[in-house]
N, C-alpha and C positions, 0 to 999 in steps of 0.2 A: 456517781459523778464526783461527789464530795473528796471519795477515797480517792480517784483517780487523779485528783487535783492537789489534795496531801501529798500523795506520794511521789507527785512530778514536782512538787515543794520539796520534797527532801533532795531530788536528784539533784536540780538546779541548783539551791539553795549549800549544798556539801561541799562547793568549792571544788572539788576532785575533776571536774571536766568542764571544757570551753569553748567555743563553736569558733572553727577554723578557719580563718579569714579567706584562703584559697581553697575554694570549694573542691577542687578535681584532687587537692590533698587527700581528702576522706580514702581516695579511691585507687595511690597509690602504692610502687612494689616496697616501699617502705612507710606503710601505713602504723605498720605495728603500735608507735608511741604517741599517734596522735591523738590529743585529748577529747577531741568530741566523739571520738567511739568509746562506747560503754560495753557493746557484749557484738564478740563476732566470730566466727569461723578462723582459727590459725593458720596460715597456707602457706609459714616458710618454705623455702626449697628442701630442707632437709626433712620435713614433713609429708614431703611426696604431693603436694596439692595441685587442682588442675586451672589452669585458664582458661577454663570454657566462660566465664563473665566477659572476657577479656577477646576471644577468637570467635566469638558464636556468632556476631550481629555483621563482621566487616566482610569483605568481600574475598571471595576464593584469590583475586588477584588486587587485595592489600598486601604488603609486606612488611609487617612493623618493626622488622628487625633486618637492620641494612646489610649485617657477615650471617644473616643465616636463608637461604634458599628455601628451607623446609616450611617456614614458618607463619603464616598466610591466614587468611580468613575463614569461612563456609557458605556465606551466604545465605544466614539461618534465620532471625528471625527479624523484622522491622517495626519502625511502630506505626500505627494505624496514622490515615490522614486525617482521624475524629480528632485522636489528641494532640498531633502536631498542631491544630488546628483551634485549640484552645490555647496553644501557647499565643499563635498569631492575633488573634480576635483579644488577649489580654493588653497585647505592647502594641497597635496598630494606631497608628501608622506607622511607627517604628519597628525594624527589623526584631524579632525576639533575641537575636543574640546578644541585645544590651542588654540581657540577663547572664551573668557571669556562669551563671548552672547551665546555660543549655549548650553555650560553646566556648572551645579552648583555641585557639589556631597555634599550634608549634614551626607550622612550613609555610614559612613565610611567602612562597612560590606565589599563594592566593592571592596575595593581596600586591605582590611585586614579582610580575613574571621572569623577569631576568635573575634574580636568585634561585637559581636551580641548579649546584654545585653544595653540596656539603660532605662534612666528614663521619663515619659511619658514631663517632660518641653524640654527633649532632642531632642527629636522624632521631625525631621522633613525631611518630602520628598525632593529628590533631583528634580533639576527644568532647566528648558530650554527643550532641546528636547533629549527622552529617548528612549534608544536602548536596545535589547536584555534583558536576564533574569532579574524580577526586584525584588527588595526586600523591607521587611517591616512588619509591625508587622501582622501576622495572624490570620482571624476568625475560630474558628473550635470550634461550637456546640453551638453557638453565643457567644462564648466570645476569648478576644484576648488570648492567648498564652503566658504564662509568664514566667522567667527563674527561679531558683531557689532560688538565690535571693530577687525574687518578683520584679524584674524588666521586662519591657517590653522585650521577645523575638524577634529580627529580623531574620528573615529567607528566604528560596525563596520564590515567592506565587506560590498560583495554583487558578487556576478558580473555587472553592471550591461552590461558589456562583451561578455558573452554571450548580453547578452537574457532572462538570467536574473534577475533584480532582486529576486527572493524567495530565491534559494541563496545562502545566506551563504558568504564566503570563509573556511571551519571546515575546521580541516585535519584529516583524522580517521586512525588508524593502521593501515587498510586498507587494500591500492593491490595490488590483481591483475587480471587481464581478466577478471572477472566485470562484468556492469551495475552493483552496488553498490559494486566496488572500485575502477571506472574513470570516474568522474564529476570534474567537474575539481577539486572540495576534497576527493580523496581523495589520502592519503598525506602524511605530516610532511617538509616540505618544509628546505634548507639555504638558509640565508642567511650564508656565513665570508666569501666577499670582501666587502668593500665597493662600494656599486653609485656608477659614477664619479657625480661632480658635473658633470664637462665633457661627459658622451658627451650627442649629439644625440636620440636617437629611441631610448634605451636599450642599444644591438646595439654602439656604436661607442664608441673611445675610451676605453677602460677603462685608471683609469692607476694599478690597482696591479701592482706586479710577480706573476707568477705564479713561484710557489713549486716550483721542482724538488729542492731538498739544502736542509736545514738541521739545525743544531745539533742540537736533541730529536731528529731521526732518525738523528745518530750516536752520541747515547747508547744507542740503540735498536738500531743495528744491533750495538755494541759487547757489550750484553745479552745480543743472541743468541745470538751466535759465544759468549759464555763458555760460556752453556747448552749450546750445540751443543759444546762442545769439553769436556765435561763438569768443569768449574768449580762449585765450591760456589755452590747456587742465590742467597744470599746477595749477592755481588758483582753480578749481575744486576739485584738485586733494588736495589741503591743506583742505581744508572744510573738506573734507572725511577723512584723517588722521587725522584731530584736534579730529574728533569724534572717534577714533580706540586709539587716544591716551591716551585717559582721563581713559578708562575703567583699573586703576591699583589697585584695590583694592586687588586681589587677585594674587599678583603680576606681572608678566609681558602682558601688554595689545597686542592684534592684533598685528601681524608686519604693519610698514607702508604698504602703494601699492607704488607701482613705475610707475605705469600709471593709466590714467583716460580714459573712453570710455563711452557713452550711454548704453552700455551692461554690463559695469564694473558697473555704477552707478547705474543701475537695480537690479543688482547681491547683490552691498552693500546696497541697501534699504530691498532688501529680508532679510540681513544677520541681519540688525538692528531695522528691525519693524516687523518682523514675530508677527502671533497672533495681531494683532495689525488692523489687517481691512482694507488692503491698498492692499493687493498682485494685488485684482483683476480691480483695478481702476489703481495701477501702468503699470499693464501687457498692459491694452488699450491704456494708453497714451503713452508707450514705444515701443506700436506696435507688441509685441509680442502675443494679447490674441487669435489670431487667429490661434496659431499653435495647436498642438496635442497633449496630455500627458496623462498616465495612462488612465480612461476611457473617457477623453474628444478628440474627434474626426471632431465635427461641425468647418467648416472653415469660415464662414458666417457671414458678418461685423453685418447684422442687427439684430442677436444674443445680440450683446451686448446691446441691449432695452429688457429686458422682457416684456411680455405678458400682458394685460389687461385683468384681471379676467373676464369671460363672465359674471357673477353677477354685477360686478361694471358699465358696458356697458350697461345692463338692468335696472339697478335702478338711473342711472344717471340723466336722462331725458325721458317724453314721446314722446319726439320729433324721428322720426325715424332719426337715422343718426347723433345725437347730439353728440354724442361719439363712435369714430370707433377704430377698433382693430389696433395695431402695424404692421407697414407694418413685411411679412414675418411669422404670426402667422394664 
């Protein structure tokens, strides 16, 4: 913990990077130069990279790109109602989305239904994590929907694209393999990268950088080890504000916290790295990935090693025994 705490000394300390006042910057198609990323995946366009961060989570009949038809969501993954559910239970009574991280609104439709006319450089999806009826330009007969004007229409969607044209694209906070939690407007879906501008058919060309290290998660790692190295909870507890405070771009950032805990610091890493590849490496080391949630029920430490493909066991060696299975599989 000592070293770990050094060394987030040197990063912080270097001057060389700075925590970005507009959080959803981290996460856009011109991320390249911004300074609170330290180390990430390059994904210019002439690098061939894909925007699966970006198309994975939103829905077959999103279209974040107003001149391209092709370009659309999947319907792929959601996040659980456990940790949406942490977000609410931290800001409550207050909506969570006075946390600058969880939501962005671009279409302004939501909040003033009569602005529903824009032009296609206008047109952009809202981003962080999204709830309930959503909106956006619509395909019907393959082409978008225009107003009179001849500018882009925003309207509700529907699942048009599924043959469904009466189920609204309503994201709702349910999503398990029952029939009611597995319908495709179930579960509140992520939208943090930005979905490219350049990529062809959606899947391709994704040109913001993906996010492996940055800044906020060496204030974060630095919090821990204090905690973990038993340091008055206090010093932790600045790291985690310095990061809640920066975010003012869009005027008022996070309230402070007024205490720190290993369960609080878990909570604030969920709050700040979501989409980000960490939930389930944080959960292990925090001790919690053995509890229970939506469809996950296995209480079993040696879970956390997966499997050794029986192909990979076979082709390893002819030796018998040269390569054996994960205890527990």
């Amino acid at each position: 913990m000592d070293k770990a705490v050094e060394y987030c000394d040197k990063i912080i300390n270097s001057g060389q990077f700075q925590l970005a006042s507009e959080y959803f910057s981290l996460f856009d198609d011109n991320n390249h130069t911004n300074k609170e990323l330290i180390f990430v995946v390059d994904q210019r366009a002439d690098l061939a990279g894909h925007n699966r961060m970006a198309y994975f989570s939103l829905s077959g009949d999103q279209w974040p790109i107003a001149t391209n038809t092709n370009a659309n969501g999947t319907d792929g993954p959601a996040i659980t109602p456990e940790f949406y559910q942490s977000w609410a239970n931290a800001y409550a009574p207050a909506d969570p989305a006075v946390d600058p991280r969880f939501f962005k609104q671009n279409m302004s439709i939501y909040t003033n239904p009569g602005d529903s006319c824009v032009d296609a450089p206008q047109y952009n999806i809202n981003r962080g994590i999204l709830r309930g009826q959503q909106y956006g330009v619509r395909k019907v007969g393959g082409v978008f929907v225009k107003c009179v004007s001849g500018k882009y229409k925003l309207d509700k969607l529907y699942h048009d694209s599924r043959s469904k044209p009466t189920l609204p694209v309503d994201f709702t906070l349910q999503v398990d393999f029952t029939v009611a939690g597995s319908n495709y407007n179930t579960g509140y879906r992520v939208s943090k990268y930005e979905y490219s501008k350049t990529t062809v058919n959606g899947r391709n060309f994704g040109e913001h950088d993906i996010v492996i290290l940055r800044l906020a998660d060496i204030y974060l790692m630095r919090a821990e080890a204090k905690l973990r190295r038993g340091d008055a909870a206090a010093t932790a507890l600045s790291d985690v504000n310095t990061i809640r405070a920066a975010r003012t771009a869009r005027g008022v950032p996070p309230p402070p916290l007024t205490s720190m805990s290993l369960d609080i610091l878990l909570r604030e890493r969920g709050f700040e790295l979501y989409w980000e590849c960490q939930r389930r490496t944080d959960m292990v080391r925090f001790g919690k990935y053995e509890g229970t949630w939506t469809e996950k029920n296995n209480t079993d430490p040696k879970k956390r090693i997966f499997p050794i493909p029986q192909t990979a066991i076979d082709g390893a060696s002819n030796i018998p025994g040269y390569l054996t299975q994960n205890d527990g599989y």
